[in-house]
Kinemage of the C-alpha trace (Angstrom):
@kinemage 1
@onewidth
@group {chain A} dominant
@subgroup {mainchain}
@vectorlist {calphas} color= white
{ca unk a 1} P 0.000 0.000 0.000
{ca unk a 2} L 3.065 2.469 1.147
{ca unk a 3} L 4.484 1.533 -2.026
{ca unk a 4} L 1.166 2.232 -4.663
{ca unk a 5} L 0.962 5.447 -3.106
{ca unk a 6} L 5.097 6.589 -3.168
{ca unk a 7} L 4.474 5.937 -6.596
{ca unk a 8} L 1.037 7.991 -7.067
{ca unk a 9} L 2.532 10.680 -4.860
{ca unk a 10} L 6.060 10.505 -7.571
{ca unk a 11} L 4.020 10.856 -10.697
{ca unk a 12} L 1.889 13.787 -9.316
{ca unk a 13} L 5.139 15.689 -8.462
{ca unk a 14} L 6.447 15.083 -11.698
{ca unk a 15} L 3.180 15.954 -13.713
{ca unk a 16} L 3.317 19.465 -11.849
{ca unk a 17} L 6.659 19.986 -12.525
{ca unk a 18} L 6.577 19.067 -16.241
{ca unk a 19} L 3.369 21.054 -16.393
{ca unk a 20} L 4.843 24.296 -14.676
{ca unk a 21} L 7.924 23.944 -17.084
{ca unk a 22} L 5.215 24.310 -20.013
{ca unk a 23} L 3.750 27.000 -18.269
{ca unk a 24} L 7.236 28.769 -17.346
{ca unk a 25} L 8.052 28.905 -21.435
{ca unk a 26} L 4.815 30.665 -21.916
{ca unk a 27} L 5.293 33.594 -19.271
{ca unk a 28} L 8.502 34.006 -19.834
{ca unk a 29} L 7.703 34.660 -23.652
{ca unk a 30} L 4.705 37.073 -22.263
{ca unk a 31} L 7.131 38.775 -19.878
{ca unk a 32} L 9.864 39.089 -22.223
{ca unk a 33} L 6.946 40.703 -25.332
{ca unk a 34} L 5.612 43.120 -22.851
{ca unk a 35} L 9.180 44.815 -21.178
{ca unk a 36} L 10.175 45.236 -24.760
{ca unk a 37} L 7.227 46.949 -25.797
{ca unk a 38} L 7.900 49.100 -22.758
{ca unk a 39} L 11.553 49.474 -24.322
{ca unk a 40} L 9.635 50.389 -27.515
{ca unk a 41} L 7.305 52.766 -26.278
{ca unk a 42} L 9.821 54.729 -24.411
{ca unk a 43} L 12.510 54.805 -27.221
{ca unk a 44} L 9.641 56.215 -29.456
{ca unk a 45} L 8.872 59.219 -26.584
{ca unk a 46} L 12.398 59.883 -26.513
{ca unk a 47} L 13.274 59.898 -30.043
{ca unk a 48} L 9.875 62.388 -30.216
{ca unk a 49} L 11.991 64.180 -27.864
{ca unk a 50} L 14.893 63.779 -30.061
{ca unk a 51} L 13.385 64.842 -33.269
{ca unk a 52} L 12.031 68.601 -31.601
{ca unk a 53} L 8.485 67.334 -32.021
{ca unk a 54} L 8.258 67.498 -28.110
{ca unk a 55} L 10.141 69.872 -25.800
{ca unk a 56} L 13.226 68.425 -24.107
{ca unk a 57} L 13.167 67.724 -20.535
{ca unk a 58} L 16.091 66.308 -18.699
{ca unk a 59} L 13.751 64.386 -16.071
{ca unk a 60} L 11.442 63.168 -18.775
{ca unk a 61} L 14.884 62.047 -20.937
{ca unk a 62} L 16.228 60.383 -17.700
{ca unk a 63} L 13.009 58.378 -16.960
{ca unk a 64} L 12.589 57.086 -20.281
{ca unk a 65} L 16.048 55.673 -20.362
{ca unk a 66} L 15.497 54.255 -16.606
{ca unk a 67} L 12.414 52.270 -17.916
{ca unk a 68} L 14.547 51.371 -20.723
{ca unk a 69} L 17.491 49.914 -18.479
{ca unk a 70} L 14.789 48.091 -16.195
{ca unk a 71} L 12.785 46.937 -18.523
{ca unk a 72} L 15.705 45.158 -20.780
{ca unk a 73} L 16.799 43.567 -17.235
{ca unk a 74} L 13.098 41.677 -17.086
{ca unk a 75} L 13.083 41.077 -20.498
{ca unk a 76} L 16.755 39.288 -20.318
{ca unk a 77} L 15.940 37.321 -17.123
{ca unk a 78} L 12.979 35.854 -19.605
{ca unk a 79} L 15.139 34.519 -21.757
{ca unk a 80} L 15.134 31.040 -20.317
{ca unk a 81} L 15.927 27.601 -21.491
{ca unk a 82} L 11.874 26.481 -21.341
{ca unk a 83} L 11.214 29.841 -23.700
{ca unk a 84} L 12.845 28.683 -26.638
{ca unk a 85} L 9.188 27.233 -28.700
{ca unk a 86} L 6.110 28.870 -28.753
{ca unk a 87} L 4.809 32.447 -29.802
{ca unk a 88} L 8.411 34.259 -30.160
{ca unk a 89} L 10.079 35.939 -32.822
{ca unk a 90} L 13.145 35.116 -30.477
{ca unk a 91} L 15.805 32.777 -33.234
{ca unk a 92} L 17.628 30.062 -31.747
{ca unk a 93} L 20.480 31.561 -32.078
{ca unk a 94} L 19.331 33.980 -28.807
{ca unk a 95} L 20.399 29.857 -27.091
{ca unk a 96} L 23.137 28.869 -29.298
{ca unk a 97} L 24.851 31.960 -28.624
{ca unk a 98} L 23.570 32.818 -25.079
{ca unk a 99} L 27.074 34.124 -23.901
{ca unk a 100} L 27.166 36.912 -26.634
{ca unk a 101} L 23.635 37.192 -26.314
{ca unk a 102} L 23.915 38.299 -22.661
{ca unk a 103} L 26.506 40.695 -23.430
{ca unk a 104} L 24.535 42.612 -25.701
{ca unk a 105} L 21.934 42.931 -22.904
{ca unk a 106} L 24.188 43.867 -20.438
{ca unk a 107} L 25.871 46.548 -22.416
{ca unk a 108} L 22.325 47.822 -23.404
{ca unk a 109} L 21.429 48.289 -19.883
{ca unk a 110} L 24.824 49.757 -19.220
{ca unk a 111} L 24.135 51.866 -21.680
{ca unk a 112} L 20.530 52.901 -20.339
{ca unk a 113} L 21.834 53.532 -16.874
{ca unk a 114} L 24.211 56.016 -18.136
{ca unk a 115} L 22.014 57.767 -20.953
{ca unk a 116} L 19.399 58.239 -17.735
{ca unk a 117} L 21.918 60.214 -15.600
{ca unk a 118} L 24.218 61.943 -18.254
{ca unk a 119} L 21.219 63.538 -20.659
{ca unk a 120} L 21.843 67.160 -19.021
{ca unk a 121} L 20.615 69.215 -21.968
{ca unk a 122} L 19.752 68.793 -25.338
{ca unk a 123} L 22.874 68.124 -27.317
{ca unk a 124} L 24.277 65.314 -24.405
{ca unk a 125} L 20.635 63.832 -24.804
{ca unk a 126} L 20.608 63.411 -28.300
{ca unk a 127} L 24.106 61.577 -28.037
{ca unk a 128} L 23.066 59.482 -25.640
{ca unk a 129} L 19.755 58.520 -26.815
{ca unk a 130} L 22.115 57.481 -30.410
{ca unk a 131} L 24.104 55.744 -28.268
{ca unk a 132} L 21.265 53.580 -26.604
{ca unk a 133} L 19.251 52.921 -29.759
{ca unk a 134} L 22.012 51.139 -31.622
{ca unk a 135} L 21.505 48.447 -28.968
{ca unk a 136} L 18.427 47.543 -30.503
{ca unk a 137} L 19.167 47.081 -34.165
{ca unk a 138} L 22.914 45.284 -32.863
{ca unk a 139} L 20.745 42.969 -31.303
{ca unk a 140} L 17.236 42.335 -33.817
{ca unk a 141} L 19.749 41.844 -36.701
{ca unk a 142} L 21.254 38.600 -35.337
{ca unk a 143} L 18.395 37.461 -32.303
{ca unk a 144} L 15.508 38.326 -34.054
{ca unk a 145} L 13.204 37.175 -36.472
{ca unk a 146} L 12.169 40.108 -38.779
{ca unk a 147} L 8.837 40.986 -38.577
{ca unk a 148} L 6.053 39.698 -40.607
{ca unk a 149} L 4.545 42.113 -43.274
């Protein structure tokens, strides 16, 4: 009897666990989709910023690039091993080069951080924010699938 119900008690634990690993892939792919639309949005108010069609503002510069820096920090935490099938444009190279992947992330939060307390006035703000968006393309080009027309 002790035995019949180790065994019942065993394959319960590992249903859950295989189920939550299912699960896991799926939020991380939803976590990961909505911190980079966060990136997106607040590259797009800065580069409004950028282009004159809004005023500059040094605390509205710096908080754009701090919910850039925190928001590519969730998104590369979601990048785990359970994430790599399902409804992603992520490529598998984002796994079969994970190291230099990583990197890339890193220096685009680096980056962030930096852009959020060095954008002073105008002219340092409009380096910065240069500086920042080439993360993106360096990064789409070789970890993500194009978009679909």
């Amino acid at each position: 009897m002790i035995r019949v119900l180790s065994v019942a008690v065993l394959a319960a634990i590992g249903a859950t666990i295989a189920y939550a690993q299912g699960v896991g892939g799926a939020t991380a792919i939803s976590q990961r989709k909505e911190a980079m639309k966060a990136v997106a949005a607040a590259n797009k108010s800065l580069t409004t910023m950028a282009k004159g069609e809004a005023p500059f503002d040094a605390a509205k510069a710096g908080a754009g690039f701090k919910t850039m820096e925190e928001n590519w920090t969730k998104a590369k935490a979601a990048f785990t091993d359970d994430s790599k099938t399902g409804d992603t444009a992520a490529l598998p190279a984002v796994w079969e080069k994970k190291a230099d992947f990583m990197a890339k992330f890193d220096k685009a939060i680096a980056d962030a951080k930096a852009a959020a307390g060095a954008s002073k006035d105008e002219e340092s703000f409009k380096a910065q924010l240069k500086t920042v968006a080439a993360n993106c393309g360096g990064c789409h080009k070789d970890y993500r699938q194009p978009p679909k027309q």
